[in-house]
KETOR-157530 format. One record per residue (C-alpha): residue number from 1; z, x, y. Coordinates in nm, 4 decimals. Layout:
N
+-----+----------+----------+----------+
: num :       c3 :       c1 :       c2 :
+-----+----------+----------+----------+
: NUM :        Z :        X :        Y :
...
+-----+----------+----------+----------+
//
This chain:
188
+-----+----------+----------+----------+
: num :       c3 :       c1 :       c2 :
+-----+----------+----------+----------+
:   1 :  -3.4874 :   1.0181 :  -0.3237 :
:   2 :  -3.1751 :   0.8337 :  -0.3600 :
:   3 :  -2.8974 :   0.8520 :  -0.5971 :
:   4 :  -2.8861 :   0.5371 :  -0.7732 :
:   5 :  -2.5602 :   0.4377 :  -0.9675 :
:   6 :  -2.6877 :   0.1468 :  -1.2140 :
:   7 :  -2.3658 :   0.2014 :  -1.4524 :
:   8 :  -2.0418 :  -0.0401 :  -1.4112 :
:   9 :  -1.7766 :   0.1280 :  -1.1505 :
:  10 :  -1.4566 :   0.0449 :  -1.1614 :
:  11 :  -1.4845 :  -0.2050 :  -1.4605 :
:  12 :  -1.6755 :  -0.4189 :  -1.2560 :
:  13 :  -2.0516 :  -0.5119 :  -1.2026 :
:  14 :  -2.3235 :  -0.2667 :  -1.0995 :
:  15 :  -2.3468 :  -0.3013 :  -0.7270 :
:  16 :  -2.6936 :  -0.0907 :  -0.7719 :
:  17 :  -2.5656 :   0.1511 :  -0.4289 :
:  18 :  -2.5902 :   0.5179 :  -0.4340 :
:  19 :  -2.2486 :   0.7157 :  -0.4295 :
:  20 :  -2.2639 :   0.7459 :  -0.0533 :
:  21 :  -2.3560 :   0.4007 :  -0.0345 :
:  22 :  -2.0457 :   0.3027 :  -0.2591 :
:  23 :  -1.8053 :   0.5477 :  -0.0670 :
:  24 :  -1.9333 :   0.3814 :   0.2629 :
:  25 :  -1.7633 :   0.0460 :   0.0960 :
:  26 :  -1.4764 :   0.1969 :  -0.0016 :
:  27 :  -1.3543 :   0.3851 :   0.3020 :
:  28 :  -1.4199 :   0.0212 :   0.4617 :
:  29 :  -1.2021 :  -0.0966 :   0.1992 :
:  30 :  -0.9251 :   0.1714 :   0.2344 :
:  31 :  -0.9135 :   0.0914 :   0.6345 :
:  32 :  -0.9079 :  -0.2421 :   0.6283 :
:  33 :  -0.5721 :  -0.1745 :   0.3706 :
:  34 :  -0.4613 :   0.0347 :   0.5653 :
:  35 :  -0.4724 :  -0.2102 :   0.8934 :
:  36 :  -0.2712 :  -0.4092 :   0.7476 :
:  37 :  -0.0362 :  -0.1216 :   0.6046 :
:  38 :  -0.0191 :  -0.0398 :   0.9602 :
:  39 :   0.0722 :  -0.2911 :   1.1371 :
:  40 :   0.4060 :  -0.3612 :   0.9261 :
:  41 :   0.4920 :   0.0093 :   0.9505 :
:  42 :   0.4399 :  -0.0492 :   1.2868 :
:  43 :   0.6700 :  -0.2950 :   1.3442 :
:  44 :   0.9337 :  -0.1224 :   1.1421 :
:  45 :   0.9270 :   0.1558 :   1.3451 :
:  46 :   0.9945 :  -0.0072 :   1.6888 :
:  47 :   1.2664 :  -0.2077 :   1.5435 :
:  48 :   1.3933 :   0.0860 :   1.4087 :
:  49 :   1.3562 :   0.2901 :   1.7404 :
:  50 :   1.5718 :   0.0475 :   1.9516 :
:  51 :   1.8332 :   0.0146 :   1.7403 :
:  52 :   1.9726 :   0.3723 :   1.8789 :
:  53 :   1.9852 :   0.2151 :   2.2201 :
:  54 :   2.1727 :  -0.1022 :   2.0974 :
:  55 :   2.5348 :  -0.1268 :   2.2402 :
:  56 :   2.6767 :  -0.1294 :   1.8691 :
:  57 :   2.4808 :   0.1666 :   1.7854 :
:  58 :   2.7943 :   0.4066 :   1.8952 :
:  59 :   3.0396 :   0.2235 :   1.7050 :
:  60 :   2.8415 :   0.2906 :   1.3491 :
:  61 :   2.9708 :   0.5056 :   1.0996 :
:  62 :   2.8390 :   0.8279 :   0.9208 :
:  63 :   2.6618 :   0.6585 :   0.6337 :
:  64 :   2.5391 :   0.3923 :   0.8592 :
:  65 :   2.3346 :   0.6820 :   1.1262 :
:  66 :   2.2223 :   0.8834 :   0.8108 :
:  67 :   2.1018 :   0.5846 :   0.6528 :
:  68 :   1.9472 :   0.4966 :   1.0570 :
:  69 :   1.7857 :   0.8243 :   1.0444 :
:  70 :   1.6757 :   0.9071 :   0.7279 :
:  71 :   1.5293 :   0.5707 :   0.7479 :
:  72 :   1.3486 :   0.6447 :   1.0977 :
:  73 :   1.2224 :   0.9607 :   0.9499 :
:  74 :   1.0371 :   0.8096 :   0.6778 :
:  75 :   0.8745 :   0.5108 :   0.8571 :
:  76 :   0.7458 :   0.8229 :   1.0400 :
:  77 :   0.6128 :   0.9732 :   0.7825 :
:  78 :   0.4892 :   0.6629 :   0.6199 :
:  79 :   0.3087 :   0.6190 :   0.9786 :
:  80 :   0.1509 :   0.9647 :   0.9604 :
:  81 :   0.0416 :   0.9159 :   0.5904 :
:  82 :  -0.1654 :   0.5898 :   0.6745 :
:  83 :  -0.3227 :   0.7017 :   0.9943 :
:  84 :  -0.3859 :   1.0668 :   0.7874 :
:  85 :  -0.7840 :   0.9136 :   0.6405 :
:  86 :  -0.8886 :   0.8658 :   1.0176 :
:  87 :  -0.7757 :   1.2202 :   1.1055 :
:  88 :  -0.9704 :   1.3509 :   0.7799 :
:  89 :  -1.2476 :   1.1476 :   0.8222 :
:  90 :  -1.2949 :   1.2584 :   1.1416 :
:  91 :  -1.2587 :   1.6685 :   1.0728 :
:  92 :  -1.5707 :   1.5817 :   0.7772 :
:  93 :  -1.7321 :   1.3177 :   0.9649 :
:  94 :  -2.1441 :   1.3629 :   0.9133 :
:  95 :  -2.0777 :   1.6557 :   0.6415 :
:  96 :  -2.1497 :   1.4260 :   0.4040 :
:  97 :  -1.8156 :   1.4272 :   0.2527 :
:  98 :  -1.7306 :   0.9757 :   0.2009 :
:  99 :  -1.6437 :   1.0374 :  -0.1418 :
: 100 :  -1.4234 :   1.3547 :  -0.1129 :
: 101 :  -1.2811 :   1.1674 :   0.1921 :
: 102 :  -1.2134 :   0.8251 :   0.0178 :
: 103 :  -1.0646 :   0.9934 :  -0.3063 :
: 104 :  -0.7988 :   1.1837 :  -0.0504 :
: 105 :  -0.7518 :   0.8963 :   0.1744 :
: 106 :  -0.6810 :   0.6722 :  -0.1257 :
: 107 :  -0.4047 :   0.9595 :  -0.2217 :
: 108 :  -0.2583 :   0.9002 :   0.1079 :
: 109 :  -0.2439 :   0.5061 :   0.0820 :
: 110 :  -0.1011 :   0.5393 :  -0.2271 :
: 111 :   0.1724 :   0.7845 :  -0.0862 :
: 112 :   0.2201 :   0.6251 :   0.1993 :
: 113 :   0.2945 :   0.3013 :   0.0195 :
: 114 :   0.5918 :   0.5098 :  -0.1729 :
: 115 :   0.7301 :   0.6267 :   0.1073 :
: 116 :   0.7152 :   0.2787 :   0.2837 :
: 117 :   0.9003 :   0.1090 :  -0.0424 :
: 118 :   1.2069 :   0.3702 :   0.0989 :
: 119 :   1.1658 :   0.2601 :   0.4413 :
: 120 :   1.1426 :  -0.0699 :   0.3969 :
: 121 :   1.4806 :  -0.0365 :   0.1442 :
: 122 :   1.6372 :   0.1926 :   0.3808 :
: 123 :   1.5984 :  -0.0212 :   0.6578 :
: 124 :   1.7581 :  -0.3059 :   0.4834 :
: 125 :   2.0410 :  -0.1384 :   0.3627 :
: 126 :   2.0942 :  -0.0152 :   0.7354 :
: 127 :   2.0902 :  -0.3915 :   0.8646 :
: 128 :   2.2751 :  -0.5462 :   0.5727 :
: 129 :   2.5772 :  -0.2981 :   0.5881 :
: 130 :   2.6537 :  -0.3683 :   0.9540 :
: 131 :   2.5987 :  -0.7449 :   0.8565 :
: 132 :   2.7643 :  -0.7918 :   0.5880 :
: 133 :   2.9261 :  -0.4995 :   0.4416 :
: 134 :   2.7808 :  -0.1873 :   0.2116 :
: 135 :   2.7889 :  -0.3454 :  -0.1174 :
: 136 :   2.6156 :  -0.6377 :   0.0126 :
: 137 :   2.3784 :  -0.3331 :   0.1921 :
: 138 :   2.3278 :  -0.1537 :  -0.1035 :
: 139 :   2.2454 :  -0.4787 :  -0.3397 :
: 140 :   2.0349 :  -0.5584 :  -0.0791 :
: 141 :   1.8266 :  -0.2859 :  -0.0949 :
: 142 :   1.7891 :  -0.2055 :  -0.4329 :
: 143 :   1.6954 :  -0.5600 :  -0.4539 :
: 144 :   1.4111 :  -0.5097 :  -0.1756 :
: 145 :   1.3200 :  -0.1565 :  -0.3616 :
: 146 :   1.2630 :  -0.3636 :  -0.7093 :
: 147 :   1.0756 :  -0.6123 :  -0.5358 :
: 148 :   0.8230 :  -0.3776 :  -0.3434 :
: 149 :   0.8112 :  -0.1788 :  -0.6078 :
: 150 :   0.6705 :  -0.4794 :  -0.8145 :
: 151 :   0.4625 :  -0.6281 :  -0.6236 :
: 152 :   0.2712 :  -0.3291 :  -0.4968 :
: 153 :   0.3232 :  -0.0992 :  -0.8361 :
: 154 :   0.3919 :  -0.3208 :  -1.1016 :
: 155 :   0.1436 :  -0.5979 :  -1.0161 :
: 156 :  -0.1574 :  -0.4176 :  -0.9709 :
: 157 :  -0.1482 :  -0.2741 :  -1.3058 :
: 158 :  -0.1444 :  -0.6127 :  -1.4740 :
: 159 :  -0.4373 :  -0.7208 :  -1.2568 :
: 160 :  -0.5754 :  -0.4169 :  -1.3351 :
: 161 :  -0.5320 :  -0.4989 :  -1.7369 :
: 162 :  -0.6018 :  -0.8616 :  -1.6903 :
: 163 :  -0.9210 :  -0.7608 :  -1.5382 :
: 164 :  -1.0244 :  -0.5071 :  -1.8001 :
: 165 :  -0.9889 :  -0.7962 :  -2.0849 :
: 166 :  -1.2139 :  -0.9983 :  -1.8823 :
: 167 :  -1.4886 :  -0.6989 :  -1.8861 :
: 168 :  -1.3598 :  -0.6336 :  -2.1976 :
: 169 :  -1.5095 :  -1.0382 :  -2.3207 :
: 170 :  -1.8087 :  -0.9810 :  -2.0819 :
: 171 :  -1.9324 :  -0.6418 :  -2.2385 :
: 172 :  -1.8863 :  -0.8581 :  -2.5879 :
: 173 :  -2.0797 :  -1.1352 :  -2.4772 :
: 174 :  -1.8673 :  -1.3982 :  -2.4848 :
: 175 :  -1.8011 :  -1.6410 :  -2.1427 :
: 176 :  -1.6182 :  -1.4228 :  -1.8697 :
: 177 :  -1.2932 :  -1.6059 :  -1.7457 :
: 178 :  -1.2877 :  -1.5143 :  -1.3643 :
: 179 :  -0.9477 :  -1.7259 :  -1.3291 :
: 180 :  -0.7402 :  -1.5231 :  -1.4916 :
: 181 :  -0.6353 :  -1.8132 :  -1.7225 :
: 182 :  -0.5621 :  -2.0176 :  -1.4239 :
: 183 :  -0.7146 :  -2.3294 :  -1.4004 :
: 184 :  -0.7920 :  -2.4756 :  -1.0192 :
: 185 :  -0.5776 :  -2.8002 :  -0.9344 :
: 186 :  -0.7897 :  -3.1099 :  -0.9575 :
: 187 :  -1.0578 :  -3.2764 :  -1.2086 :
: 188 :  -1.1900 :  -3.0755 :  -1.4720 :
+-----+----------+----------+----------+
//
C-alpha cells in the first residue's frame, strides 16, 4: 500500500503523491536547476581555460595569475559540485533512496551556487584589472558578488516570505493573492 502524503509540503498545496512520488518531482526539479547551473559554469570554465594560452597571459602580474587560478580552481569545483547529484544518484539508483538523494543533491546545489558567486566575482575581477585597472577590478567584483549574492540568496527568501503570507491568508480563509501584489498590465 502506498504512502500517501495528504498534508501541505513546502507551504504549498497537497499534491496527494507518496514521498517517493514527491522525491521523483524533485530530483526532476533539482536537474533541470542544475542544467541550467551547468551550462553557465560551463562556459566560465572554457573562457577561463584559454585565457592561459592568450599572448598577454605572460605579461600578467602576481595578483592577476592568483586571482586566474584561484578563480579556475573554483569554477572547478563549482563544476564538480553540480554534476555531484548524478554521480550520487547513480551509486543509490533503485535502492530506493530519492529522498535521501534529493535532500544531498539539494546541499550540493546550494553549495555549488556559493562557490559559483566566487567564481563568477573572481572571474570579473581577473578581466576588469587587466581592463581597466585593480580598483576598477576589485569594485567590479564586489559589485558582481553583491549582486549574485542577491539575486540568488537574498531574493529567494523574500519569495519565500511573500509566499508564506499568501498561505498564511489561504489557511485563514480569506482570497489567496497569487500575484504577489502585482497586478497584470491591461483592463481590470
Amino acid at each position: 500500500m502506498a504512502e500517501n502524503n495528504s498534508s501541505s509540503t513546502a507551504g504549498g498545496p497537497s499534491r496527494n503523491e507518496t514521498r517517493f512520488e514527491r522525491a521523483d518531482r524533485n530530483f526532476s526539479e533539482i536537474l533541470q536547476e542544475l542544467r541550467v547551473t551547468q551550462a553557465g559554469v560551463q562556459i566560465l570554465f572554457a573562457f577561463l581555460l584559454t585565457l592561459a594560452f592568450t599572448e598577454r597571459f605572460p605579461s600578467l602580474d602576481t595578483m592577476q595569475r592568483a586571482t586566474y587560478v584561484t578563480t579556475l580552481l573554483l569554477a572547478v569545483l563549482a563544476a564538480a559540485l553540480f554534476t555531484a547529484p548524478a554521480a550520487v544518484h547513480r551509486s543509490l539508483f533503485g535502492q530506493r533512496a530519492k529522498p535521501l538523494i534529493v535532500r544531498v543533491s539539494s546541499r550540493l546545489a546550494g553549495v555549488g551556487l556559493g562557490v559559483l558567486v566566487f567564481a563568477v566575482s573572481g572571474a570579473v575581477l581577473l578581466v576588469v584589472d587587466v581592463a581597466v585597472g585593480r580598483t576598477g577590478g576589485i569594485i567590479a567584483a564586489a559589485a558582481t558578488m553583491v549582486v549574485c549574492a542577491g539575486l540568488w540568496g537574498l531574493l529567494p527568501l523574500l519569495v519565500r516570505g511573500a509566499a508564506d503570507k499568501v498561505q498564511d491568508r489561504d489557511d485563514d480563509g480569506k482570497e489567496s493573492d497569487t500575484s504577489g501584489g502585482v497586478r497584470p498590465a491591461g483592463p481590470r
